[in-house]
VOGU-3710 file (C-alpha; in Angstrom, 3 decimals, decimal comma):
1> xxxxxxxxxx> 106,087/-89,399/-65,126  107,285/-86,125/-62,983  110,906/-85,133/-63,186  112,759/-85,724/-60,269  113,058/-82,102/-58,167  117,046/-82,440/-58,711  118,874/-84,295/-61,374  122,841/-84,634/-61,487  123,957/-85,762/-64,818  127,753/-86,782/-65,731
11> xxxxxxxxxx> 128,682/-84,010/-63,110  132,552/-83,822/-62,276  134,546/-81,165/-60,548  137,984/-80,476/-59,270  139,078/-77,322/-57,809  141,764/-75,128/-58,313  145,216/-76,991/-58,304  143,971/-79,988/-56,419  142,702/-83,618/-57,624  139,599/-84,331/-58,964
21> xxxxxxxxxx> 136,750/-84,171/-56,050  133,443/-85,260/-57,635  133,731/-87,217/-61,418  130,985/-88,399/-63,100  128,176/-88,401/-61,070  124,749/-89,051/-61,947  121,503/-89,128/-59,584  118,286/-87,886/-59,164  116,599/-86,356/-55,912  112,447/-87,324/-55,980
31> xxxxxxxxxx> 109,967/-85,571/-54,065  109,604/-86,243/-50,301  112,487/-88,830/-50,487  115,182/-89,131/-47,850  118,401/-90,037/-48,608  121,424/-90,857/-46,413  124,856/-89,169/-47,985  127,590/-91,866/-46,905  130,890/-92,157/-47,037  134,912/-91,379/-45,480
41> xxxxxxxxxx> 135,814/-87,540/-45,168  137,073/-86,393/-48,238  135,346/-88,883/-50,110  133,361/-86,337/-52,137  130,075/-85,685/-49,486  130,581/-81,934/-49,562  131,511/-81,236/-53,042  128,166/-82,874/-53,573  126,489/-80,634/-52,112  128,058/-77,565/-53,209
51> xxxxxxxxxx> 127,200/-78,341/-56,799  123,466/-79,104/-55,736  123,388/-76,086/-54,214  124,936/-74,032/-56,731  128,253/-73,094/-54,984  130,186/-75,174/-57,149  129,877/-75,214/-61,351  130,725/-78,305/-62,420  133,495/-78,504/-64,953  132,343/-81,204/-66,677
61> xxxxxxxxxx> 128,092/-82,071/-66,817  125,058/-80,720/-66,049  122,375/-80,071/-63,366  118,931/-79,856/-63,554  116,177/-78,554/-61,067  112,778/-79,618/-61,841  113,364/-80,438/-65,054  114,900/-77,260/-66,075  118,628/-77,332/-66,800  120,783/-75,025/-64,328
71> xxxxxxxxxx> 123,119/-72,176/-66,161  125,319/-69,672/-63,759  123,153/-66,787/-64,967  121,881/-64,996/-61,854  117,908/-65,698/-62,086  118,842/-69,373/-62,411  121,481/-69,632/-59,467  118,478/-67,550/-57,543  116,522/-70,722/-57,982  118,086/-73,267/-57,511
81> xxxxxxxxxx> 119,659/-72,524/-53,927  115,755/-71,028/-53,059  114,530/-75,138/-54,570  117,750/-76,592/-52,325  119,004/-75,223/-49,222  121,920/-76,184/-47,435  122,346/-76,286/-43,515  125,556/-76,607/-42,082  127,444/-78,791/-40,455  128,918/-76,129/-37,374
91> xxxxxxxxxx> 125,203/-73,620/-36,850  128,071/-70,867/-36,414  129,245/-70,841/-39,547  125,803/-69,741/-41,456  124,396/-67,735/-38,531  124,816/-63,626/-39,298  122,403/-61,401/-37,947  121,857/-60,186/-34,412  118,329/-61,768/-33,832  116,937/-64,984/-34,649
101> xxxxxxxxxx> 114,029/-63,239/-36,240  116,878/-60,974/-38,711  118,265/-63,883/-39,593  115,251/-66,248/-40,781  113,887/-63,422/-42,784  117,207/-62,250/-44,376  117,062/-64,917/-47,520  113,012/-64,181/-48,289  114,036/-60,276/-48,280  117,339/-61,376/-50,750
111> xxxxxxxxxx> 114,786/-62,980/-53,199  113,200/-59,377/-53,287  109,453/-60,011/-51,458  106,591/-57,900/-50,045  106,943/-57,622/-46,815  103,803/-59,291/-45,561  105,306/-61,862/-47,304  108,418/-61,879/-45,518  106,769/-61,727/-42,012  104,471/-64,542/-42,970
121> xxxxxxxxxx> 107,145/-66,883/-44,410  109,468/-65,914/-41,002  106,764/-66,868/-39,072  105,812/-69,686/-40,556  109,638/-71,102/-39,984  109,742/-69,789/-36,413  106,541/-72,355/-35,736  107,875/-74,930/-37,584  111,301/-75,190/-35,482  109,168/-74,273/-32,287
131> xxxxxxxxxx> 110,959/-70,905/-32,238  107,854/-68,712/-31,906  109,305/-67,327/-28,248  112,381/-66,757/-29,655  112,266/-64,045/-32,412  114,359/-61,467/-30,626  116,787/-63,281/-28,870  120,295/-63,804/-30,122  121,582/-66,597/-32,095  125,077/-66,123/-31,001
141> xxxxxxxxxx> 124,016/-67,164/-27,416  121,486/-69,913/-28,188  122,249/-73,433/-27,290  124,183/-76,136/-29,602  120,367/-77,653/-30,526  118,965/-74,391/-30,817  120,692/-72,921/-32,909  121,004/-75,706/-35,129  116,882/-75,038/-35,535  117,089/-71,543/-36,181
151> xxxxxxxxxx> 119,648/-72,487/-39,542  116,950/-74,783/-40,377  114,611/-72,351/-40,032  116,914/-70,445/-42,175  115,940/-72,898/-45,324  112,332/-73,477/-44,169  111,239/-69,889/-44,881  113,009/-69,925/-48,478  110,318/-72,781/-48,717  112,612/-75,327/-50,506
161> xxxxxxxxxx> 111,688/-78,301/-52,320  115,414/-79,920/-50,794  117,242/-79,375/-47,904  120,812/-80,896/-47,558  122,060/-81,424/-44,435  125,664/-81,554/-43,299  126,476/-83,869/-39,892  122,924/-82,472/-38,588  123,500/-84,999/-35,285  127,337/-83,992/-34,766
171> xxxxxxxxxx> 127,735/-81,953/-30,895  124,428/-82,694/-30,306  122,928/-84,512/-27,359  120,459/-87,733/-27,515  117,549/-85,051/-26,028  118,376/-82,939/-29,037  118,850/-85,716/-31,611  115,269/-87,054/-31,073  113,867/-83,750/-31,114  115,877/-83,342/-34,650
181> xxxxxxxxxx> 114,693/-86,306/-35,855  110,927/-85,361/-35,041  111,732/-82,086/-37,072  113,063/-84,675/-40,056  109,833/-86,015/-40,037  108,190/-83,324/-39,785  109,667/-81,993/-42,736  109,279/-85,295/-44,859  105,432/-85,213/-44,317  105,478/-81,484/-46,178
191> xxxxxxxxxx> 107,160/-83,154/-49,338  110,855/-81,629/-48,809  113,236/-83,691/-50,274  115,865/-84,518/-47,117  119,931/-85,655/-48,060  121,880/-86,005/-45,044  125,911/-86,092/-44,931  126,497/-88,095/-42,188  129,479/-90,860/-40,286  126,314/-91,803/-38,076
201> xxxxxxxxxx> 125,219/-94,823/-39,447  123,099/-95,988/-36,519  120,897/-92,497/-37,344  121,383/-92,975/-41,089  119,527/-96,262/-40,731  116,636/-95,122/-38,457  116,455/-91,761/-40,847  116,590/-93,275/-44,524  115,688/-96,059/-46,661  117,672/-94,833/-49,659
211> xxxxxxxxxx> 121,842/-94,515/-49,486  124,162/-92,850/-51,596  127,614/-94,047/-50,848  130,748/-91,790/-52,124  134,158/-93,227/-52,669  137,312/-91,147/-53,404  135,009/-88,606/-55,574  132,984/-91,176/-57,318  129,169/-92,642/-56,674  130,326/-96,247/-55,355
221> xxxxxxxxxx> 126,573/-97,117/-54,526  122,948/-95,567/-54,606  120,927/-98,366/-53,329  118,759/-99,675/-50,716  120,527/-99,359/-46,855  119,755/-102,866/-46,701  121,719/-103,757/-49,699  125,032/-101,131/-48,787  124,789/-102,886/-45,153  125,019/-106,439/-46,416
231> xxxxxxxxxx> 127,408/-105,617/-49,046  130,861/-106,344/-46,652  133,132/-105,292/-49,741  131,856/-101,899/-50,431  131,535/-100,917/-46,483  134,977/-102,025/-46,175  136,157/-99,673/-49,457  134,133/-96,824/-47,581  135,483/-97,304/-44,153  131,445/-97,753/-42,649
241> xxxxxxxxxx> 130,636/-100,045/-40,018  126,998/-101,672/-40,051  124,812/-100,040/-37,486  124,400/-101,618/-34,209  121,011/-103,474/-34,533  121,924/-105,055/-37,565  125,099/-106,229/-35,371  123,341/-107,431/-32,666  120,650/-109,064/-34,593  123,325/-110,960/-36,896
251> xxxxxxxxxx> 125,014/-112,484/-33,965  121,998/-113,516/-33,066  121,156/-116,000/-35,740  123,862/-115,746/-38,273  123,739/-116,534/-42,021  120,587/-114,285/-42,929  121,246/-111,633/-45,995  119,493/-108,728/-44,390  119,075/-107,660/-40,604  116,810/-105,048/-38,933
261> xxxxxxxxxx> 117,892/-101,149/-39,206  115,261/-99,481/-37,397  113,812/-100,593/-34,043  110,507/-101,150/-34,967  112,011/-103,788/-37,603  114,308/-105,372/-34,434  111,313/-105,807/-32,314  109,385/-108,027/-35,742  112,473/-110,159/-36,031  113,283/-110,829/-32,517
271> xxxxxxxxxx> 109,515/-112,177/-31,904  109,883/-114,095/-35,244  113,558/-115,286/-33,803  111,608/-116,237/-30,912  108,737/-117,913/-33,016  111,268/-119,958/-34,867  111,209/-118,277/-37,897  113,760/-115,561/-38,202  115,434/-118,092/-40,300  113,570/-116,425/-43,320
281> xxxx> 116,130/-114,183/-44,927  113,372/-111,732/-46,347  111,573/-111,326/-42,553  112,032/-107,810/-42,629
//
């Protein structure tokens, strides 16, 4: 059995003068697995990521990246945030050089490359995001959408094996949504690990199967999104709502104990609700 690409174990952390944020958290991040990061602001989300990332040392715990635990000397904090990459939740905020080109190369010439190798891994991220026209231009004047690709692009040329992602849908329009969403799968079908922060549980439910749902700085649930959406008490103790098509589908024909999340799974139930046998509570 492979160890999971990121492992969490007993992790808590409070910072300076303030409450505890994260306390003893335990999970593991598999290859290729896409998990949605649930959950009230202030609930813990962020801190979460910091520590995966590296930002934040846990006070208490430990975390290990592919097996290997993670200590704050330099080579292994190196590794870790190349293995797990952050993007942002405002594009501004991690955007720094003058070109988009500058900035994808700028963390493959931090971990000390060839040049070829820079160019090539640049390049590579440029194609990925669909950015190939736009290696000169400047980030600072780049649309909302656009510039949300180019901090992607940012991780993609560090070539990660996880990318968090903090409110990836928030400012952006439906056109620019889908497109990100096309990236996401994009991305999934390379075997990067995907977490995604997110208040969006309508694109939480088309995104993941898997949901890790934070509570006043503790790991309330890591389950199934079917099981967190049919579980009224814990949505209620994590202010979440249950996404639309679920809604719909349950007013429909009440009393089932799962409902579609995804379109594709609305479109089998309502011909089996129209064949007389959405009465199954396991048609999904």
């Amino acid at each position: 059995m492979t160890e999971p690409i990121l492992r969490l174990e007993n992790v808590s952390y409070a910072y300076p003068d303030g409450p505890i944020a994260v306390e003893s958290l335990s999970v593991c991040v598999e290859k290729g697995e896409r998990v949605a990061v649930l959950g009230r602001n202030g609930a813990g989300k962020s801190t979460f990521f910091l520590l995966c990332n590296g930002v934040l040392e846990p006070k208490t715990g430990s975390i290990f990246c592919a097996g290997k635990a993670v200590t704050r000397k330099k080579q292994d904090l190196l590794e870790l945030r190349r293995r797990v990459g952050i993007v942002f939740q405002e594009a501004e905020n991690q955007i720094l050089a003058v070109t988009v080109e500058g900035e994808v190369s700028f963390g493959p010439l931090n971990l000390g490359l060839s040049l070829p190798e820079v160019e090539r891994r640049t390049a590579d991220a440029l194609s990925a995001m669909g950015l190939e026209g736009y290696a000169q231009r400047s980030p600072q004047y780049l649309s909302g959408g656009e510039k949300k690709r180019v901090t992607i692009a940012d991780i993609l040329a560090m070539e990660p094996d996880v990318i968090l992602l903090d409110e990836p849908t928030a400012s952006l329009d439906p056109e620019n949504v889908a497109r990100l969403e096309e990236i996401l799968d994009r991305l999934t079908q390379a075997g990067i690990a995907l977490l995604v922060s997110t208040h969006d549980v309508d694109f939480a439910a088309r995104f993941a199967r898997r949901g890790l749902v934070f509570t006043q700085g503790k790991l309330t649930a890591d389950a199934s999104l079917e099981r967190i959406f049919a579980d009224s008490a814990l949505l209620e103790q994590a202010g979440l709502r249950r996404p639309w098509l679920w809604q719909a589908a349950e007013a429909a024909q009440p009393g089932q104990d799962v409902y579609p999340l995804t379109m594709e799974q609305y479109r089998i139930w309502l011909d089996r609700l129209r064949q007389g046998s959405a009465g199954d509570n396991h048609v999904i």
